[in-house]
C-alpha positions as CSV (number, residue, x, y, z in Angstrom):
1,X,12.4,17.2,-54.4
2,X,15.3,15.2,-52.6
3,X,15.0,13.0,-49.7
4,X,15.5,16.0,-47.2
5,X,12.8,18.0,-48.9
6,X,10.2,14.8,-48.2
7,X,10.9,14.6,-44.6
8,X,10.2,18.3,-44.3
9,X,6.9,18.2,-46.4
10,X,6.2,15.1,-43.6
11,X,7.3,17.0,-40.5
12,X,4.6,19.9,-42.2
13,X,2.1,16.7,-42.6
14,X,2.5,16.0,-38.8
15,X,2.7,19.6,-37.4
16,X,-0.9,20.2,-39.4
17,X,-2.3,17.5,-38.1
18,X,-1.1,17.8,-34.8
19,X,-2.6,21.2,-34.6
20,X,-5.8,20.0,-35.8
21,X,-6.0,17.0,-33.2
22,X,-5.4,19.8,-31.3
23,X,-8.5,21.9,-31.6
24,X,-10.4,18.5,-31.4
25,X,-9.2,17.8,-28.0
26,X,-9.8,21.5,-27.0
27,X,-13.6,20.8,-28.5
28,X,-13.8,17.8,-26.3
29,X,-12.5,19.2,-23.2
30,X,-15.5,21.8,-23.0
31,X,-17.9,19.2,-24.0
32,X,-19.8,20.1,-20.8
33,X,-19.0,24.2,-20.7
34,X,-21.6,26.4,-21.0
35,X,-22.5,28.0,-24.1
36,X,-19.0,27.0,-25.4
37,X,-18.9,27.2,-29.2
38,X,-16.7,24.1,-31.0
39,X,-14.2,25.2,-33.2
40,X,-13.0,23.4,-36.8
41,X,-9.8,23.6,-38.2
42,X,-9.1,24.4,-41.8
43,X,-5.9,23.4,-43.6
44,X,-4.3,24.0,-47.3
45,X,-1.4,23.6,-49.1
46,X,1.8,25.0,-49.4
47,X,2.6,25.4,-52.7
48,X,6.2,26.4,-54.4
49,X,6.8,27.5,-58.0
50,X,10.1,29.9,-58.3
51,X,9.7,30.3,-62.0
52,X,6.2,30.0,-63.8
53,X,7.8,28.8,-67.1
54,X,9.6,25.9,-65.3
55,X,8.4,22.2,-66.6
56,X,5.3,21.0,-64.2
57,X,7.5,18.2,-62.5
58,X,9.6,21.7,-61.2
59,X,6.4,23.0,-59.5
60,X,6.3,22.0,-56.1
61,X,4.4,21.1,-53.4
62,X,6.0,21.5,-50.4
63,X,3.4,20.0,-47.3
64,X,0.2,21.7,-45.5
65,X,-0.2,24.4,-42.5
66,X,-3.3,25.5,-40.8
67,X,-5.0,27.8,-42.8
68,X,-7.8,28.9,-40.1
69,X,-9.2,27.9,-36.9
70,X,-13.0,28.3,-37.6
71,X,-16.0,29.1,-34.9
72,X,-19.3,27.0,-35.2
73,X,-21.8,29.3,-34.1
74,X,-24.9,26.9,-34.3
75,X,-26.8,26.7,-31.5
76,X,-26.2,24.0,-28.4
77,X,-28.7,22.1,-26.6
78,X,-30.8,24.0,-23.9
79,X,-30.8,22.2,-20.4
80,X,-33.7,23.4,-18.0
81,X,-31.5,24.4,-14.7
82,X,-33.1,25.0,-10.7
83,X,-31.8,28.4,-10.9
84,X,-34.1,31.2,-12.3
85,X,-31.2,33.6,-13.1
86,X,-29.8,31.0,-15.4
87,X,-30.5,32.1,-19.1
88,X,-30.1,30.8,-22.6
89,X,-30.8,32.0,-25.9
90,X,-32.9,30.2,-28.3
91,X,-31.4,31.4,-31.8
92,X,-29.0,34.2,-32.9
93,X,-27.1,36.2,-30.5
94,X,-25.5,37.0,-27.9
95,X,-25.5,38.5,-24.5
96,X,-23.3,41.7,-23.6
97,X,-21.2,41.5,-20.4
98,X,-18.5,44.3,-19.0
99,X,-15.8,44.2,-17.0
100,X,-16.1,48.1,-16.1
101,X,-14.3,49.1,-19.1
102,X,-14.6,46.4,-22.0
103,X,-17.9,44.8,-23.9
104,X,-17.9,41.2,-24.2
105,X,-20.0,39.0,-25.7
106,X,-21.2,35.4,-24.8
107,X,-23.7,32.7,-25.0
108,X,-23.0,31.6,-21.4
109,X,-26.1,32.6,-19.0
110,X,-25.1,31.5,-15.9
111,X,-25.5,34.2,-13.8
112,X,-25.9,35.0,-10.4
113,X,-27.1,37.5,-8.2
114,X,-23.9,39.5,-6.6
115,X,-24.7,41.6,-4.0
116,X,-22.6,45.1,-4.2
117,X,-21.2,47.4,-1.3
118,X,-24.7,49.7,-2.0
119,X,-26.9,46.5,-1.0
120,X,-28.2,46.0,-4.9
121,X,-27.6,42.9,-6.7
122,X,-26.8,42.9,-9.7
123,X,-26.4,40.1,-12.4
124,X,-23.0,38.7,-13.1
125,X,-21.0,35.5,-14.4
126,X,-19.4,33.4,-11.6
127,X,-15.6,35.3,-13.4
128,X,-17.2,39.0,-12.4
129,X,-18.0,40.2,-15.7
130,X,-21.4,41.9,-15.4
131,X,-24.9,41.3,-17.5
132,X,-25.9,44.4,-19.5
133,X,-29.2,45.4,-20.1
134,X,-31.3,48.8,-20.4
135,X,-33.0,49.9,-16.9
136,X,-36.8,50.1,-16.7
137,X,-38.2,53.0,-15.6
138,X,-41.4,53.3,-12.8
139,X,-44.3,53.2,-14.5
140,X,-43.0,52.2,-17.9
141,X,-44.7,49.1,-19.7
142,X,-41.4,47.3,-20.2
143,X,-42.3,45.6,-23.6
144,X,-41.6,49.6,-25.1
145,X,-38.1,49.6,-23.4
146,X,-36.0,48.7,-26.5
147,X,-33.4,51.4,-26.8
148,X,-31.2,53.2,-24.5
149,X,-28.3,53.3,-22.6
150,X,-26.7,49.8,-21.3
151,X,-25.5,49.8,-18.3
152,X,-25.0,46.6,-15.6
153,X,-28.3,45.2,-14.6
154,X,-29.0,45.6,-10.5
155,X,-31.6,44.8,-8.6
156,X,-32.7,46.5,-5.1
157,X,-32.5,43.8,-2.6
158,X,-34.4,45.6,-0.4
159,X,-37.9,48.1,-0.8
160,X,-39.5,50.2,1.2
161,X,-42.8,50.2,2.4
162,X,-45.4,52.2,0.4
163,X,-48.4,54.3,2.1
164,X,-52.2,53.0,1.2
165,X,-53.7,55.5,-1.0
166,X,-57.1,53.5,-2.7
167,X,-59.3,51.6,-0.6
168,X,-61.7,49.2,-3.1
169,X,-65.0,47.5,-1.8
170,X,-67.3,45.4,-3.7
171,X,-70.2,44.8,-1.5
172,X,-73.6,43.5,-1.5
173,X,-75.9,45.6,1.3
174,X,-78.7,43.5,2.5
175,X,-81.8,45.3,1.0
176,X,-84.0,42.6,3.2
177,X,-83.3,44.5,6.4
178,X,-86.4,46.7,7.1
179,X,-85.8,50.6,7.4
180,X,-84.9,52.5,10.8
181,X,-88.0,54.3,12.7
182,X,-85.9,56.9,13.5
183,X,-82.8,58.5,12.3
184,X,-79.9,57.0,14.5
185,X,-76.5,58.3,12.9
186,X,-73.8,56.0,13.3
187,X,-71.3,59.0,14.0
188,X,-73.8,60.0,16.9
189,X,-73.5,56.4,18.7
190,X,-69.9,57.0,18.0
191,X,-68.6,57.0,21.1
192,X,-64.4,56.7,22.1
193,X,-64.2,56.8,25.5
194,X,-66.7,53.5,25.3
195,X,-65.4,49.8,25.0
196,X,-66.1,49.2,22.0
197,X,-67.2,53.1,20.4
198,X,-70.6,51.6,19.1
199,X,-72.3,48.4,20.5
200,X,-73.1,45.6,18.4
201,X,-76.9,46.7,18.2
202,X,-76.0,49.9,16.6
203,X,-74.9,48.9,13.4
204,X,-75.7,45.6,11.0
205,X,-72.2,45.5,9.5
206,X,-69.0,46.0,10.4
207,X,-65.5,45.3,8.4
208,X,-61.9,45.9,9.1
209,X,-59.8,47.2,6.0
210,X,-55.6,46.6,6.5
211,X,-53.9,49.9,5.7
212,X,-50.1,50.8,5.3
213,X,-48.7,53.6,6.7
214,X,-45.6,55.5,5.1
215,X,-43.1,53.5,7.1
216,X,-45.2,50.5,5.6
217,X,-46.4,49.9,9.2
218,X,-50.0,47.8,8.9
219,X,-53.0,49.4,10.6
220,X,-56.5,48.6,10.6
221,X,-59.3,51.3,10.0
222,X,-63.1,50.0,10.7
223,X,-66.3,50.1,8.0
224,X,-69.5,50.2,9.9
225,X,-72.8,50.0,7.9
226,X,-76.4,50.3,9.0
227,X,-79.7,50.9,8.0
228,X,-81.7,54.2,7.5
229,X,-85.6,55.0,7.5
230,X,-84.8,55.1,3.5
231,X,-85.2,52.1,1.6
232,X,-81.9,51.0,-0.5
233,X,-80.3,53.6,1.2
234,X,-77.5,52.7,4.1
235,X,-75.2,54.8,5.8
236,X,-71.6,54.2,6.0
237,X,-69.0,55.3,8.7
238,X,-65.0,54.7,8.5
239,X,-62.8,54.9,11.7
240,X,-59.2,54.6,13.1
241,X,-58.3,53.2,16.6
242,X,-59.0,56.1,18.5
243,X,-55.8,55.6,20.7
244,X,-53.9,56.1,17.3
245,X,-55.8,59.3,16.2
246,X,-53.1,62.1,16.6
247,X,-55.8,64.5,17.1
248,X,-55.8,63.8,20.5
249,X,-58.9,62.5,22.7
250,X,-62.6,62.9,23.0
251,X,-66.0,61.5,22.0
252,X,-65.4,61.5,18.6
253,X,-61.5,60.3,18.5
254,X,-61.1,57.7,15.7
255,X,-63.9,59.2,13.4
256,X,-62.9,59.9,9.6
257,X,-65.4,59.7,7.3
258,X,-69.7,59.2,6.7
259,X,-72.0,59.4,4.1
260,X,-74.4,57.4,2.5
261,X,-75.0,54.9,-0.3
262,X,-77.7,54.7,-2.0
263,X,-79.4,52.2,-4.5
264,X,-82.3,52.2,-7.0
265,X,-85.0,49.6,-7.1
266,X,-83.0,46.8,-8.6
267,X,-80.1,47.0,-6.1
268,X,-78.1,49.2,-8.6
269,X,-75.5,51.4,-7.6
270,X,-76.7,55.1,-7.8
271,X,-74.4,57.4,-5.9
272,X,-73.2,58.9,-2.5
273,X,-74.5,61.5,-0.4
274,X,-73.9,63.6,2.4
275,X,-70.4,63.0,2.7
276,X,-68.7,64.5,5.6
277,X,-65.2,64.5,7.3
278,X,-65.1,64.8,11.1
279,X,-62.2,67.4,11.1
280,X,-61.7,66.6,15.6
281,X,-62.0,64.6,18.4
282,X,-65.2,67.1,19.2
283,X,-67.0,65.9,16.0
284,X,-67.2,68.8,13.7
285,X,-68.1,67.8,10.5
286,X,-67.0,69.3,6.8
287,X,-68.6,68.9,3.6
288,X,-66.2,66.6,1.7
289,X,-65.2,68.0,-1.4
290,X,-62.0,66.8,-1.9
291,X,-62.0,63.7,-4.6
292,X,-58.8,61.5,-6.3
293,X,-57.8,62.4,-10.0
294,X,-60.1,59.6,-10.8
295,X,-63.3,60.9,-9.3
296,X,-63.2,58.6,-6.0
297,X,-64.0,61.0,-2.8
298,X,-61.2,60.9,-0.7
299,X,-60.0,61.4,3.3
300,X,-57.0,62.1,5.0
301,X,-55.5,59.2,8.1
302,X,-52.6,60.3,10.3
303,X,-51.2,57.3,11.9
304,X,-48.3,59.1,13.9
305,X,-45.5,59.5,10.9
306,X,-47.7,61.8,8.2
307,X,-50.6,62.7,6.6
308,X,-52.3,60.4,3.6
309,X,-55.3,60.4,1.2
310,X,-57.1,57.6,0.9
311,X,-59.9,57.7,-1.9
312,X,-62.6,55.3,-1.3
313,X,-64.1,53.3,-4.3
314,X,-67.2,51.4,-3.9
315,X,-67.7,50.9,-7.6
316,X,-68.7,54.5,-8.6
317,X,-67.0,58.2,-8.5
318,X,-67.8,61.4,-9.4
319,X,-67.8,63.0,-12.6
320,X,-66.7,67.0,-12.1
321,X,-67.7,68.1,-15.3
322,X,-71.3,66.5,-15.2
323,X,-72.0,66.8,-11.5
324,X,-73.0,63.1,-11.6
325,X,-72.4,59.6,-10.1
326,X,-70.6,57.0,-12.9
327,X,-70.7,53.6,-11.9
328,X,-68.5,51.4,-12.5
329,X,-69.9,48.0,-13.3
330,X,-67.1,45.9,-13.3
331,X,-66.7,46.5,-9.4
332,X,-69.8,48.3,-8.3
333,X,-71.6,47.3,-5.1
334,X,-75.2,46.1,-5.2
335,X,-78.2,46.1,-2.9
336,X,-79.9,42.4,-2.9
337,X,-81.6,40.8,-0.5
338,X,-79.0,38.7,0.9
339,X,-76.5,38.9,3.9
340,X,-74.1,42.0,4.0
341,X,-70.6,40.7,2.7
342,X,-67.4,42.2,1.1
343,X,-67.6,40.5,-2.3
344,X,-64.2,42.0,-3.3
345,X,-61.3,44.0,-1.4
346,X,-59.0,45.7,-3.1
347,X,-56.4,47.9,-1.0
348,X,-52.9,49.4,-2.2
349,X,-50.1,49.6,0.0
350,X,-47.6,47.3,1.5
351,X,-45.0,46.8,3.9
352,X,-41.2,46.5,3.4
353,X,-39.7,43.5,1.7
354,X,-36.5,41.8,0.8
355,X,-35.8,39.9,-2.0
356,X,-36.9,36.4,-2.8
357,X,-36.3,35.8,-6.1
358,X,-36.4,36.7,-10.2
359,X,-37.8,35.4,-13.3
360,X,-36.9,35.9,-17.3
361,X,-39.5,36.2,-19.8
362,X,-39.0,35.4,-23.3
363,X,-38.5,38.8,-24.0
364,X,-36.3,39.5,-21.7
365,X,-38.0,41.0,-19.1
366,X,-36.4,40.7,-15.3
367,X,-38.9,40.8,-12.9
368,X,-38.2,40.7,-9.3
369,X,-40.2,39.7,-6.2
370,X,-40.0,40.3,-2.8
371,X,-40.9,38.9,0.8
372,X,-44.1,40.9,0.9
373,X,-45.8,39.7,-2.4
374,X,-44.5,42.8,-4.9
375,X,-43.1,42.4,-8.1
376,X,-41.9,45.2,-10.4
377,X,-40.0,44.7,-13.6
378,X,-36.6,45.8,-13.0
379,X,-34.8,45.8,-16.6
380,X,-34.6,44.5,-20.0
381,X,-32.2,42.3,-21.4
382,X,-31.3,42.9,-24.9
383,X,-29.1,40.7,-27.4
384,X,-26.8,41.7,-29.6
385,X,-26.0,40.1,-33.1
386,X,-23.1,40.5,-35.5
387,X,-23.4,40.7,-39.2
388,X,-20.1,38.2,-40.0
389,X,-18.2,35.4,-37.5
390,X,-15.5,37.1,-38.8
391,X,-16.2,40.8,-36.8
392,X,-15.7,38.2,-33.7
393,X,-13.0,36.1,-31.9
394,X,-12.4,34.6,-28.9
395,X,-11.7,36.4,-25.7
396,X,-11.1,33.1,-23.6
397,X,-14.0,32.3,-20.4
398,X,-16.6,31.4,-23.4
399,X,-16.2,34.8,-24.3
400,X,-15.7,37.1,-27.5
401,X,-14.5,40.4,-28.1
402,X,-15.8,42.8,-31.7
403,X,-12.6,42.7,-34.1
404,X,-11.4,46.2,-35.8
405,X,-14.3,48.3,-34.3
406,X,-17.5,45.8,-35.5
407,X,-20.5,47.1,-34.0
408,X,-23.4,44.5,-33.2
409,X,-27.1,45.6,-33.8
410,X,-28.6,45.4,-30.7
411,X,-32.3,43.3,-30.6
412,X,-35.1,42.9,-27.6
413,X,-35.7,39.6,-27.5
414,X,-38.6,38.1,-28.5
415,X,-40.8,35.1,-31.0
416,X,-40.3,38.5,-33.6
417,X,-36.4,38.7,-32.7
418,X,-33.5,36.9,-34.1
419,X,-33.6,35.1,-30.5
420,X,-35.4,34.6,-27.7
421,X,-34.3,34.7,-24.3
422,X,-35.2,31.0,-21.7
423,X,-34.9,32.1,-17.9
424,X,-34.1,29.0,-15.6
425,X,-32.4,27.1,-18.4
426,X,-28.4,27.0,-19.8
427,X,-27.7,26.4,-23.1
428,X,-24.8,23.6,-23.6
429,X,-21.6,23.3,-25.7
430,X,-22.5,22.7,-29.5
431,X,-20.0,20.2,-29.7
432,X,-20.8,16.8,-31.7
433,X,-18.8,13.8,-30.3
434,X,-20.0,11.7,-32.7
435,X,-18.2,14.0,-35.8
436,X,-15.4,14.9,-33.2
437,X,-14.8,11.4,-32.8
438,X,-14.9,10.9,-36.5
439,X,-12.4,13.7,-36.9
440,X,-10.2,12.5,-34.0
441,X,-9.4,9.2,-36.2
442,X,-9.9,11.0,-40.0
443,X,-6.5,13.3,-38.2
444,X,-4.8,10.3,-36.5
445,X,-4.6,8.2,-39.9
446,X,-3.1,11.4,-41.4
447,X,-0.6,11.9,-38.6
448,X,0.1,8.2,-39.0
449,X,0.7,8.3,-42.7
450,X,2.8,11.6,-42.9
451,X,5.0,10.3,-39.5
452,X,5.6,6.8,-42.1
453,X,6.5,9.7,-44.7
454,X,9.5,10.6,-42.4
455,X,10.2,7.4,-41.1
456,X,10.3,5.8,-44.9
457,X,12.8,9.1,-46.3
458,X,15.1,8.1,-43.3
459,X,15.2,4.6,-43.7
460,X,15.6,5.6,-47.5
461,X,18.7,7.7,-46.5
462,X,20.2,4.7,-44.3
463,X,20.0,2.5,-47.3
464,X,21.7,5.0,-49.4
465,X,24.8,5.8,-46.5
466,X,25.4,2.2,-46.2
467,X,26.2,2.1,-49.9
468,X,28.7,4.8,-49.9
C-alpha cells in the first residue's frame, strides 16, 4: 500500500469514527427523553485480498466502516410523575400505539387524556398516536380480559345517572319499648292531606333513605317503624312525598309499602309478614308477591319519568323453593334492647357525573372515576414483546416499527408477566453518561490518531515532491 492508499485507509479511520461520535452525541441529546433507548455503534474491518495465493504482505487491510448501529433495550430508570395517566413498564415490553392505520411500538408512557369530537377521551401521546388496549366489558371481572381485539383505549367523559333498584338496612329495633294496647296501623294514621302525614307520637322511628331516579334525579322516600301489641315484632311502613306520587291525591298519597318484622327471643332476625302494597291514593292494599331474583320482596316508585323496583333487604329474603325466611347474617337486623338506629345503609343508584380522573394498576387495569363517587374499569392495557431486537427498528418519536412482518406476542401485564405496568410514573432514557463519556474520548483519541494518519502520509508526500 502506497502513500495514497494510507490516507484513504485514514479518511475510513475518521469517517468511522465520526459516525460513531455520532450516535454518542445522538445518546446524549435524549439523555432526558422518555423511554428513549441508547444506541451503540459497532465497527469492523475492511479487508482486501484479490488473490488468495498472493504472499501475506499482499493481503490488505484497507481501513474500517460501521458495521451496525445497535439498540440497548435494557430498561431505564422509573421516575414517579403527578400525572396518573403517565405509565412505565417495569421489565420486557412494550406498549402498542396506532396512528389509524400503522402499529407502533414504544416504551414512552406519557399519555394524556384527548378528548374526541364524540365527547370520550381517549389515551394518546402528546404526537397523536393513540394507546391500544382491549375494551372491558359491563360486568366482566377485568383480571380475565386478556385476549381480544385492540382497539384505541377511550374513556366516557361523561355517565348517566342510574335508577335505585336495592335498598339495604342494617338495623337494631329497640326490643325495650313495651308492646302497643291496641292495634294502631301506621298506614291507618297515614294521613296526606296532614302536615306532616303521621304525627311524631304515632311512630318510634322514622328514617329517610336517598333514592335515584332514572334521570339520576335524588329523592327521598321515608321508613317509619313502630311498635305492635306483639313482642319482637314491629311494623314497618315506606313512603314517597305525597306531592311527588303520580297517582294523584288522597288520604293515602305517598304510601308504598308495609309489613312487619319480626324477631325471636334473642333479637334474631326471623322473617317478614303481611306485606302489602298500597296500589292508590284510596289505600287499597295487595298482597306483595312480587320478590328480586335474589329473594328480597320488592315495590315499584314512580317519581314522574318511569316506573322502578326497588327490593328491600333488611338482612333476610325469601327462599321460593322452601317457602322460608334465610337470613343473612353478615347484614341482618337485630332486636336488642337499645335505641332504634340504622347500623348500616346501603342504597344503589347515583346521579350523573363527569370525569375526574384515572388510575393504572400493575396489571394494567384503567379505572376511571367520576364527579359522583363511581368507578368502573374501563380497559386493559396489554404489552407486547418481541422474540429478537432484530424483528425491530426505529420509527423516530421514541418509536419502533415490526421489520419483515415480525409479530410480537401479546402479554397482560402483571408480577407473572414479562413486565409490569407503573401508573403515575415515566420510565427515563437508559442512557449511561458515565460509559458515553468514556466512549466520547475512547472515539476522540481514535479520530485524533487516524486524522495524524492523513496528516503524517501528506507531510510524507511533501517531503518526497520537494525532492523531485
Amino acid at each position: 500500500m502506497g502513500l495514497f492508499g494510507s490516507i484513504y485507509v485514514g479518511k475510513s479511520g475518521v469517517s468511522t469514527m465520526s459516525h460513531g461520535i455520532g450516535v454518542t452525541a445522538d445518546n446524549l441529546a435524549n439523555l432526558e427523553s422518555t423511554g428513549f433507548r441508547a444506541n451503540r455503534a459497532l465497527f469492523e474491518d475492511m479487508f482486501g485480498n484479490v488473490n488468495t495465493e498472493a504472499p501475506p504482505y499482499n493481503k490488505k487491510g484497507l481501513g474500517s466502516r460501521v458495521k451496525d448501529i445497535e439498540v440497548l433495550y435494557h430498561e431505564g430508570p422509573i421516575k414517579q410523575t403527578e400525572s396518573p395517566s403517565d405509565l412505565a413498564i417495569s421489565g420486557k415490553g412494550f406498549f402498542m400505539v396506532s396512528d389509524g392505520e400503522n402499529t407502533f411500538f414504544t416504551r414512552d408512557g406519557q399519555f394524556i387524556p384527548r378528548k374526541l369530537d364524540s365527547g370520550a377521551l381517549r389515551l394518546s401521546l402528546p404526537t397523536g398516536y393513540d394507546l391500544l388496549g382491549w375494551n372491558i366489558p359491563e360486568g366482566v371481572d377485568p383480571e380475565t380480559v386478556t385476549t381480544g381485539e385492540l382497539t384505541p383505549i377511550e374513556i366516557p367523559s361523561y355517565i348517566d345517572g342510574q335508577a335505585s333498584s336495592k335498598i339495604v338496612l342494617k338495623m337494631n329495633f329497640d326490643a325495650s319499648k313495651p308492646t302497643e294496647v291496641t292495634e294502631d296501623n301506621l298506614i291507618d294514621n297515614w294521613n296526606a292531606n296532614n302536615d306532616p302525614p303521621i304525627d311524631k307520637g304515632g311512630y318510634e322511628f322514622k328514617t329517610e333513605l336517598p333514592i335515584y331516579d332514572s334521570l339520576g334525579n335524588l329523592h327521598n322516600l321515608s321508613l317509619y317503624v313502630d311498635t305492635t301489641t306483639e313482642p319482637r315484632v314491629f311494623e314497618f311502613l315506606i313512603t314517597m312525598d305525597p306531592e311527588l306520587d303520580p297517582r294523584g291525591q288522597g288520604q293515602y298519597a305517598g304510601a308504598l309499602l308495609t309489613g312487619k318484622i319480626r324477631f325471636g327471643a334473642m333479637g334474631e332476625l326471623e322473617g317478614l309478614e303481611d306485606l302489602e302494597l298500597i296500589t292508590d291514593t284510596n289505600g287499597t292494599r295487595t298482597p306483595l308477591n312480587n320478590f328480586s331474583e335474589e329473594g328480597f320482596p320488592q315495590f315499584t316508585v314512580n317519581f314522574g319519568s318511569q316506573s322502578q323496583n326497588i327490593a328491600l333487604d333488611f338482612g333476610i329474603k325469601f327462599d321460593s323453593q322452601t317457602g322460608t325466611w334465610q337470613r343473612l347474617d353478615d347484614h341482618a337486623s337485630t332486636a336488642f334492647a337499645s335505641p332504634f338506629t340504622v347500623l348500616n345503609e346501603n342504597i344503589d343508584g347515583y346521579p350523573p357525573g363527569f370525569f375526574k380522573n384515572l388510575k393504572v394498576s400493575e396489571k394494567g387495569i384503567v379505572e376511571a372515576s367520576y364527579t359522583n363517587n363511581q368507578t368502573f374499569s374501563a380497559a386493559r392495557i396489554p404489552i407486547a414483546l418481541f422474540g429478537s431486537p432484530d424483528e425491530l427498528e426505529r420509527a423516530g418519536g421514541n418509536l419502533f416499527k415490526a421489520v419483515g412482518g415480525a409479530e410480537p406476542e401479546v402479554f397482560p401485564p402483571g408480577k407473572d408477566s414479562p413486565g409490569a405496568i407503573f401508573g403515575g410514573a415515566l420510565e427515563g432514557s437508559n442512557v449511561d453518561v458515565a460509559n458515553e463519556m468514556v466512549h466520547l474520548i475512547t472515539l476522540q483519541r481514535a479520530f485524533q490518531s487516524n486524522a495524524r494518519i492523513i496528516t503524517t502520509a501528506d507531510q510524507m508526500l511533501e517531503d518526497f515532491l520537494r525532492q523531485v
